[in-house]
VEXDREN-2710 file (C-alpha; in Angstrom, 1 decimal):
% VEXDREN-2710
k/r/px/py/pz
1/UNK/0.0/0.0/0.0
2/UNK/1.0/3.6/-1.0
3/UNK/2.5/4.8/1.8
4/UNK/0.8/8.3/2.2
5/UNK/-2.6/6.2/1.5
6/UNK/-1.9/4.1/4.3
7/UNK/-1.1/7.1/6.6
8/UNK/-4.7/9.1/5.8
9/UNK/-6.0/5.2/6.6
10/UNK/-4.6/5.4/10.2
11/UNK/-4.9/9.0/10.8
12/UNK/-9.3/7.6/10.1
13/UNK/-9.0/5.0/12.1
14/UNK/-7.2/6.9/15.1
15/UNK/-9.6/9.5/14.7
16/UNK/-12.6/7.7/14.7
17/UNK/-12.1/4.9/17.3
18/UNK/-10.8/8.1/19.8
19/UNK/-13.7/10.7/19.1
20/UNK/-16.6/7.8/18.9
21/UNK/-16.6/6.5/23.0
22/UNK/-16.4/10.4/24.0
23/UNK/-19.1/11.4/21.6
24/UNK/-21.5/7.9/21.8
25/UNK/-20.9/7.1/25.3
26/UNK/-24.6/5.3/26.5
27/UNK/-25.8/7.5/29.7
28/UNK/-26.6/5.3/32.4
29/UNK/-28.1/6.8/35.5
30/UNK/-28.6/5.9/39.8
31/UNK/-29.9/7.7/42.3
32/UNK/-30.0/6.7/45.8
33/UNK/-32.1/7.7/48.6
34/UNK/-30.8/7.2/51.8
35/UNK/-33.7/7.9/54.5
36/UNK/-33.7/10.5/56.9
37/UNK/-30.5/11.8/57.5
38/UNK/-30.4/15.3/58.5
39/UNK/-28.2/17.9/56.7
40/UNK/-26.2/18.5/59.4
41/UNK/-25.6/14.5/60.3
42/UNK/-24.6/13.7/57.0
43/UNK/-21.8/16.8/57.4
44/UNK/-21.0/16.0/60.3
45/UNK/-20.3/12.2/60.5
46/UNK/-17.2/10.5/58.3
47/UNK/-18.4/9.5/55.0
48/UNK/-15.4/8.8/52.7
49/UNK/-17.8/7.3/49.7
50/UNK/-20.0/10.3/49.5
51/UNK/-16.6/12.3/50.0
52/UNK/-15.6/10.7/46.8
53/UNK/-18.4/11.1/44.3
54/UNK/-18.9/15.1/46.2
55/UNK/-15.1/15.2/44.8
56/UNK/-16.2/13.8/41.0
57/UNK/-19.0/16.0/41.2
58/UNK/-20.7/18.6/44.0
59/UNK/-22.5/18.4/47.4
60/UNK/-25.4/21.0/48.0
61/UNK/-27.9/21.7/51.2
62/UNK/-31.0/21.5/49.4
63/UNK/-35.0/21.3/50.5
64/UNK/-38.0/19.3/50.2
65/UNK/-42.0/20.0/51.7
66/UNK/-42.8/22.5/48.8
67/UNK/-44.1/26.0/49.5
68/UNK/-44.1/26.7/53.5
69/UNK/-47.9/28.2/53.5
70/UNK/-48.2/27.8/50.5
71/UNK/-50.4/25.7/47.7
72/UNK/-47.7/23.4/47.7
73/UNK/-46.9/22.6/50.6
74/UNK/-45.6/19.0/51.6
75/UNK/-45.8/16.6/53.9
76/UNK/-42.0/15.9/55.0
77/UNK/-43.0/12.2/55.1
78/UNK/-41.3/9.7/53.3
79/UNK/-43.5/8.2/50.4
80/UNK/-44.1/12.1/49.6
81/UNK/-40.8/13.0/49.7
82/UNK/-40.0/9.6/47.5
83/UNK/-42.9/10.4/44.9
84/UNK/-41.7/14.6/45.0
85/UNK/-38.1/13.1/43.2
86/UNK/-39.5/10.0/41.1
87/UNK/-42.3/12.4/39.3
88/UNK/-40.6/16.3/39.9
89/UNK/-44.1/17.8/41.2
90/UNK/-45.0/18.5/44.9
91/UNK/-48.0/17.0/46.6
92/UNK/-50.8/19.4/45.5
93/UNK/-50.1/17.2/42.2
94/UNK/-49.1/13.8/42.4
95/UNK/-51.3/13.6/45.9
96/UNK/-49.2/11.6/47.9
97/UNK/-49.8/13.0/51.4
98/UNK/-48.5/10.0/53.6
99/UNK/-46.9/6.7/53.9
100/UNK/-50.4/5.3/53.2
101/UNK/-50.1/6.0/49.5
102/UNK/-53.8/6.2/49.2
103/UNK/-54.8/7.7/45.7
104/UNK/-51.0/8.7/43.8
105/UNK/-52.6/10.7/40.9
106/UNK/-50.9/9.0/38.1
107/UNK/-51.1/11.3/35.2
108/UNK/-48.0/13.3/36.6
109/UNK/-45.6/10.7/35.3
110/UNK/-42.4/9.4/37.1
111/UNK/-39.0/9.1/35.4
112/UNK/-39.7/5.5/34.6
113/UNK/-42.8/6.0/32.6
114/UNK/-40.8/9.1/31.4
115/UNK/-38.1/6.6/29.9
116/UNK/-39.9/4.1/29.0
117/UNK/-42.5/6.1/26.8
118/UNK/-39.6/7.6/25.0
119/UNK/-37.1/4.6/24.7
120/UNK/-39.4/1.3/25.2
121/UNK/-35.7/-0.7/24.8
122/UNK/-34.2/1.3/27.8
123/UNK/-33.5/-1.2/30.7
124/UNK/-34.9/-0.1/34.1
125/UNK/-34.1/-1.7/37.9
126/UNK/-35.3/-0.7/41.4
127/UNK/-33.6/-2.0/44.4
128/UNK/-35.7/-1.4/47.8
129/UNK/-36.5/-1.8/51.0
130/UNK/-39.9/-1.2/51.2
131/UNK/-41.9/-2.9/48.2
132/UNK/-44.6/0.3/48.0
133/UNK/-41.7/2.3/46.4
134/UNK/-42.4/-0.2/43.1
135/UNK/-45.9/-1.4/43.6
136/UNK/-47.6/1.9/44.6
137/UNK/-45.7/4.8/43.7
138/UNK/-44.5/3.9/40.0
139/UNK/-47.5/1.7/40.1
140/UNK/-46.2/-0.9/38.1
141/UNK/-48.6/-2.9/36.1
142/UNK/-51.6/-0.5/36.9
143/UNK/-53.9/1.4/33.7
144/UNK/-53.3/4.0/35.4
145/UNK/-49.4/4.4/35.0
146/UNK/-49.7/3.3/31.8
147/UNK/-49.1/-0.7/32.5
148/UNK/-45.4/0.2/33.0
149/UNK/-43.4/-2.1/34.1
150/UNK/-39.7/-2.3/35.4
151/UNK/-37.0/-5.1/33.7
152/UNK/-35.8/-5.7/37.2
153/UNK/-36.4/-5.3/40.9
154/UNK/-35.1/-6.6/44.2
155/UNK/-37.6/-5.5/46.8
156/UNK/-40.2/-7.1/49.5
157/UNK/-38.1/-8.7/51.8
158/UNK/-39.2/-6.6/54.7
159/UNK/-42.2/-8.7/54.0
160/UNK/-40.3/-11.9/54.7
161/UNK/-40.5/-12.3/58.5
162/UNK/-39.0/-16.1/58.8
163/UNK/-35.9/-15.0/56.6
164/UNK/-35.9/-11.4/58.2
165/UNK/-37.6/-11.9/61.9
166/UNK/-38.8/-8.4/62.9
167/UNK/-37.2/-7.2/65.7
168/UNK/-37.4/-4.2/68.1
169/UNK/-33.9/-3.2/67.3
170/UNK/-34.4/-3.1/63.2
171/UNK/-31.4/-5.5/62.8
172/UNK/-33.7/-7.1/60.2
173/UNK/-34.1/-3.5/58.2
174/UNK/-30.1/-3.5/58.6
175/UNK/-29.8/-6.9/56.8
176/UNK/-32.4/-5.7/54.1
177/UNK/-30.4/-2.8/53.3
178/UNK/-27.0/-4.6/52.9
179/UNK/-28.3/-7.4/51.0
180/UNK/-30.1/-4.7/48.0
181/UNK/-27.1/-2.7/48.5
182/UNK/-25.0/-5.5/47.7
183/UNK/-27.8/-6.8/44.6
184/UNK/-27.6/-3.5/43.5
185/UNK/-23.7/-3.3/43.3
186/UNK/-23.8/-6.7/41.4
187/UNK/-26.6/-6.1/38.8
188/UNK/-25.4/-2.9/37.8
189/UNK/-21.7/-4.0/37.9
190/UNK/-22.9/-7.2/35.6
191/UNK/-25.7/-5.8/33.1
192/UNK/-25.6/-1.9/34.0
193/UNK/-29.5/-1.3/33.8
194/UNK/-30.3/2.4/31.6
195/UNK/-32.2/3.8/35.1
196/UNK/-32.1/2.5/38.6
197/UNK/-33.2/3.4/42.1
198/UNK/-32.3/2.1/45.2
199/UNK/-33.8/2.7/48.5
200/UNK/-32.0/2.1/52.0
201/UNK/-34.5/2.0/54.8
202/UNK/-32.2/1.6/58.3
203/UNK/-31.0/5.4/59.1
204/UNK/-34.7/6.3/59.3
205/UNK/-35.1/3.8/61.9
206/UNK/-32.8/4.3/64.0
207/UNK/-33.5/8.0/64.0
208/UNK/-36.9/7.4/65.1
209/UNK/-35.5/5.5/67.9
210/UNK/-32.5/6.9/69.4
211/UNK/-32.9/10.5/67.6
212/UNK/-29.1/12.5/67.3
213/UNK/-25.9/10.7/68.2
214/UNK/-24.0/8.0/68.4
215/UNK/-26.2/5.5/67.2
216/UNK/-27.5/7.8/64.2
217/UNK/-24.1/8.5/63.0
218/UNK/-23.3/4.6/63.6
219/UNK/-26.3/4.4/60.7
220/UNK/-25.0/7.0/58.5
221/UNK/-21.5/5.2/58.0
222/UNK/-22.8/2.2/57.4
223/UNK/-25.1/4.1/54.8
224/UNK/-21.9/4.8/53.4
225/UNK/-20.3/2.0/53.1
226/UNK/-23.4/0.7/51.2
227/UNK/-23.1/3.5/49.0
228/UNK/-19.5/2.8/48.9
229/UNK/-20.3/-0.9/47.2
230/UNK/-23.0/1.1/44.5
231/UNK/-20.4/3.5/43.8
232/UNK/-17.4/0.8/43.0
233/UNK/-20.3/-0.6/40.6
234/UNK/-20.4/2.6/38.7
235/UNK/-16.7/2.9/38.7
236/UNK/-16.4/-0.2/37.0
237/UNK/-18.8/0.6/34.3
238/UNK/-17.2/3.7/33.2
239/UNK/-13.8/2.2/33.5
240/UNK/-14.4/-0.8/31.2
241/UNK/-17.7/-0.2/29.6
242/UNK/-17.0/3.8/28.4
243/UNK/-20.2/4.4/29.9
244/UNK/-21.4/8.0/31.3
245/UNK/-23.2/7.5/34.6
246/UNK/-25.1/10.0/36.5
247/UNK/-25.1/9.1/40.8
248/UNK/-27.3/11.0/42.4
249/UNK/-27.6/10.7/46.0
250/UNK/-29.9/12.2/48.6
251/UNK/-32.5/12.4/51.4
252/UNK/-36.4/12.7/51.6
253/UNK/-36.3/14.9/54.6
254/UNK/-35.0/16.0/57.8
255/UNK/-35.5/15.4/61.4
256/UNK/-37.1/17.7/64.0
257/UNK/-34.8/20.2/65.9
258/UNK/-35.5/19.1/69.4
259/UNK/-34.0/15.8/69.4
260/UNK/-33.9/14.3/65.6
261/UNK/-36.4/11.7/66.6
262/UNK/-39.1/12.6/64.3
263/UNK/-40.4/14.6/60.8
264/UNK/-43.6/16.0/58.7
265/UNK/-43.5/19.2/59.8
266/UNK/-42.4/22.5/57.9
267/UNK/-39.7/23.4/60.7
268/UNK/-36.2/24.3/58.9
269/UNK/-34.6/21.1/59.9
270/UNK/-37.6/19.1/58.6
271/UNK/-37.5/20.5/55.3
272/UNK/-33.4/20.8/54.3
273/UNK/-32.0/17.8/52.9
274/UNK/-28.7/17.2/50.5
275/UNK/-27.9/15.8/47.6
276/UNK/-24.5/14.1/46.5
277/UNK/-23.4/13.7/42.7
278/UNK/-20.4/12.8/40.7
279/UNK/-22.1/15.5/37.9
280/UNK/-19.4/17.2/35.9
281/UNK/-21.3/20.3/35.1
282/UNK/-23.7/21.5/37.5
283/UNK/-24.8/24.6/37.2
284/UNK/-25.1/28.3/39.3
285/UNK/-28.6/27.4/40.8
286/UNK/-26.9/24.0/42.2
287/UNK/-23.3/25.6/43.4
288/UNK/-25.2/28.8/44.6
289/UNK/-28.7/28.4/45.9
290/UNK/-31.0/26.2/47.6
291/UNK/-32.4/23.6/45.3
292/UNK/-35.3/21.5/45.8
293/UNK/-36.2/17.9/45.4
294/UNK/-38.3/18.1/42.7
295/UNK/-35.1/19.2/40.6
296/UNK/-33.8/16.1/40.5
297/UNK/-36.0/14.5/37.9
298/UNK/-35.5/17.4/35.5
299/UNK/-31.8/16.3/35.9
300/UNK/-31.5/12.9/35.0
301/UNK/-33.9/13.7/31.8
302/UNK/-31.5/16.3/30.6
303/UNK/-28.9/14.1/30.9
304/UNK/-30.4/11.4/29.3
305/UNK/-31.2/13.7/26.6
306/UNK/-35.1/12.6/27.2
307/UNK/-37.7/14.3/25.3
308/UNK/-40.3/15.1/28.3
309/UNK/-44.2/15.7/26.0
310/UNK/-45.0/19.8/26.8
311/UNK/-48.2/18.9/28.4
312/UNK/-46.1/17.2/31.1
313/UNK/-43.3/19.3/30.8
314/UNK/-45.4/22.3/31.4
315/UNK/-46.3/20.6/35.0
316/UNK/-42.9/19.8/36.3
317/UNK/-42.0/22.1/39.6
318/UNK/-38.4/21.4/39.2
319/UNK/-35.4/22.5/36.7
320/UNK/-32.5/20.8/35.7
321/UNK/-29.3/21.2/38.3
322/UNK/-27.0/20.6/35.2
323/UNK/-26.2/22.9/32.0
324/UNK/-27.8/26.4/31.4
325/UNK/-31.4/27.4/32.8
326/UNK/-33.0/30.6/32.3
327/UNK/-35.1/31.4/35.6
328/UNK/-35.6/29.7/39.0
329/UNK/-37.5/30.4/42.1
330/UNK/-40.6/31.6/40.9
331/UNK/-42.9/33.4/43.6
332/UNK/-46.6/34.6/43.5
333/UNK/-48.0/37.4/45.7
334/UNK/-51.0/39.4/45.4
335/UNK/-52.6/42.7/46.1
336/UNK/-55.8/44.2/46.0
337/UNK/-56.0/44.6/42.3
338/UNK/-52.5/43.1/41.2
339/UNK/-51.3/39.2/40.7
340/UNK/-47.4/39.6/40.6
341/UNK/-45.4/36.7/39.3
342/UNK/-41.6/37.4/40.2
343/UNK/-38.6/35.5/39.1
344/UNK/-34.7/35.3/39.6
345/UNK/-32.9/35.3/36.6
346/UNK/-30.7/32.9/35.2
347/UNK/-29.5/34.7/31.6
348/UNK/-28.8/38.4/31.3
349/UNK/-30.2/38.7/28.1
350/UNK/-33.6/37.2/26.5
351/UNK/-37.5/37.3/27.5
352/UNK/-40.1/35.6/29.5
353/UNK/-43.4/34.3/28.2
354/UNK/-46.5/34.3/30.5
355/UNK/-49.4/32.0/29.9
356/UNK/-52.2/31.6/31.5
357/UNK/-54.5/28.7/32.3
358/UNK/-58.1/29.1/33.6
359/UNK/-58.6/25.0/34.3
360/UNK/-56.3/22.4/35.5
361/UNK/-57.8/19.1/33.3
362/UNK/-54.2/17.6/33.3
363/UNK/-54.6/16.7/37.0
364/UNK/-57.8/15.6/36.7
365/UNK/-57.6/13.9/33.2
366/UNK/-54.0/14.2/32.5
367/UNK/-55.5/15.8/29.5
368/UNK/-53.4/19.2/28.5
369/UNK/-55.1/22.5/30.1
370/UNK/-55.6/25.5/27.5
371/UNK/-53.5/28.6/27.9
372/UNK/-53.3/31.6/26.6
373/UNK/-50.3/34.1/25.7
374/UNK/-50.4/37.3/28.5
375/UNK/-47.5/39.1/27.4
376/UNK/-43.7/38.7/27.1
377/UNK/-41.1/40.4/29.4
378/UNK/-37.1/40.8/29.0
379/UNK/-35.5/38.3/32.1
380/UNK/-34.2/41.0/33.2
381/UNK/-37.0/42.1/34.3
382/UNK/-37.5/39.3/37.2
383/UNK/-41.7/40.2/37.3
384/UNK/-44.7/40.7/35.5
385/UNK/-47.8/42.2/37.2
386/UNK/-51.8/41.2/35.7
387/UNK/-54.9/42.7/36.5
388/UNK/-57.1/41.1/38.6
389/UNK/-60.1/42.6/36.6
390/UNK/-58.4/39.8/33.9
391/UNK/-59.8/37.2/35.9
392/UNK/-63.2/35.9/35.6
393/UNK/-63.0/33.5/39.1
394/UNK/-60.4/33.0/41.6
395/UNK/-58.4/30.1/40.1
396/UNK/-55.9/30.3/38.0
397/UNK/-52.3/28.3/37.0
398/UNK/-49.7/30.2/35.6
399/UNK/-46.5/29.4/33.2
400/UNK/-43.4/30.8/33.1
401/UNK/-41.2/30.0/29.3
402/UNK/-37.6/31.0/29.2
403/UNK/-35.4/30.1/26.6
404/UNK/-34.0/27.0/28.6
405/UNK/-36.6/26.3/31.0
406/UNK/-40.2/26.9/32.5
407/UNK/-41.6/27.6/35.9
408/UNK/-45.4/27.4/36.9
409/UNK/-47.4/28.8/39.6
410/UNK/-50.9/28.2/40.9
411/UNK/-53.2/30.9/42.4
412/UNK/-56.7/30.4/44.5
413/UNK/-57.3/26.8/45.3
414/UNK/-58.1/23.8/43.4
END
């Protein structure tokens, strides 16, 4: 062979075979809730795992339990706080108001259904301690969710009292968690499912019990030496399968100031939580402000590069903590004769649609509401002010458009 023929022959194949794993890399995803740990505990107590992803990625104080007085306030229970991530609206939506998980209103989607409706191939696994996590909040199998259901799951042990005898100390809720934890290492490690959760039960427990010290912080570490074996897993995959994986790890509340024993209130304690992340790119709202739970969802679908439908996009109370948004904390106060939707801005340049939506059929039909245009503001701006003689009844839902993102509000009660 021609000697300058076999050169540009090389130079294609070095080319290629180097740029194609950085530019095709599959994006895998895990998040992790670990329950009940306050803030605070998780800061203060030795965790060299979540030390190392925080170093890959970021660590952020964040909150849960929606608006304080607000429409949307929540519950600082667990199930809510679980259902806030897995579908990215607050309570007043998705209608998960205890650990009862009596009517989940189904048309706001989770990130399973999320997946699944846009990539039916994508391979999905949940890994839990408490089976309702699968069975009640994605709702696998039901019409309602859409008949989704998961490739894989490792759950309902807890249910198992001859294997796991229940016991007043929660040993058994101990073993639960390292056996999924260890599942969960192995599976992903071995067929490195497209979307998984996993769900450790123990630090909860023990909180309940003993409240702050020793034996809470005793939970923690081993909470992080479970998340130690997860993490290893992911390590693996990116090492030898040039995958891109996304670990998201966080709380579903806090504890109560007094003594840490319990949670479900609206105190400052009860409502902050943290998320962990090896996430390369997080953005200003995540280094610099307060996010919330329901931003997590958001995340992992812009990561995933999934293609959330508007009608459901439109509903979302979260934005994405990685790559460029245009607004966040959107706030609704009222006057006499004003309505006045503010905003922080995100962009220095570029405008702000406001629609507005007289009915709420999505959350009673999931069918999309009608809106209609208001007016358009420079971002700069940060408000826009309407006429309550524009209103023909007291209930109204508004939506915020930036270039990058939207944010909706709700005024009046529904």
């Amino acid at each position: 062979m021609d000697r300058s023929i076999r050169y540009r022959v090389l130079l294609f194949l070095a080319v290629n075979f180097w740029v194609l794993p950085i530019f095709s890399q599959e994006k895998k995803v895990v998040f992790i809730i670990l329950d009940g740990i306050p803030a605070d505990v998780v800061e203060r107590v030795n965790t060299p795992n979540l030390d190392r992803i925080v170093a890959k990625g970021g660590y952020t104080r964040a909150f849960t339990g929606g608006k304080r007085g607000g429409y949307s306030e929540t519950p600082t229970i667990s199930a809510v706080g679980y259902n806030s991530l897995i579908t990215g609206t607050w309570a007043n939506k998705h209608n998960v108001w205890g650990n009862g998980i009596e009517e989940p209103n189904y048309n706001y989607w989770t990130i399973f259904r999320f997946l699944k409706e846009a990539r039916p191939e994508a391979k999905t696994a949940i890994f839990s301690t408490w089976l309702d996590n699968r069975t009640k909040l994605i709702g696998e199998g039901l019409s309602e969710s859409g008949h989704l259901e998961l490739d894989y799951h490792f759950d309902g042990f807890e249910l198992d009292t001859i294997t796991y005898p229940h016991d007043k100390d929660k040993r058994y809720i101990l073993n639960i968690d390292n056996l999924v934890s260890y599942e969960a290492a192995h599976y992903l490690k071995t067929s490195g499912p497209d979307l998984s959760w996993v769900y450790l039960e123990y630090t909860d427990d023990i909180a309940h019990r003993f409240g702050d010290g020793r034996e809470m912080d005793q939970a923690v570490q081993i909470a992080d030496e479970q998340v130690g074996r997860i993490w290893e897993a992911v390590e693996y995959r990116m090492k030898n399968r040039k995958e891109d994986w996304l670990i998201f790890i966080t709380t579903d509340h806090g504890r109560t100031l007094e003594d840490g024993k319990d949670h479900g209130g609206q105190s400052d304690r009860e409502r902050e939580i943290w998320m962990a992340t090896n996430a390369g790119n997080l953005n200003f709202y995540f280094q610099n402000e307060k996010p919330a739970m329901v931003d997590i969802l958001p995340t992992i679908a812009r990561f995933m590069g999934l293609k959330i439908p508007q009608e459901q996009e439109m509903e979302l109370d979260g934005v994405p903590l990685i790559g460029p948004i245009s607004i966040t904390q959107a706030e609704l106060s009222e006057t006499e004769t004003e309505i006045i939707l503010t905003w922080k801005p995100m962009e220095a340049q570029g405008k702000v649609e406001i629609w507005m939506s007289r009915d709420n059929k999505f959350k009673t039909t999931g069918q999309p509401d009608s809106y209609s245009l208001l007016g358009e503001v420079e971002i700069s701006s940060g408000e826009f002010r309407i006429q309550k003689n524009q209103l023909t009844d007291d209930w109204a839902k508004f939506l915020l458009k930036g270039r990058m993102n939207t944010l909706n509000l709700w005024t009046g009660k529904d």
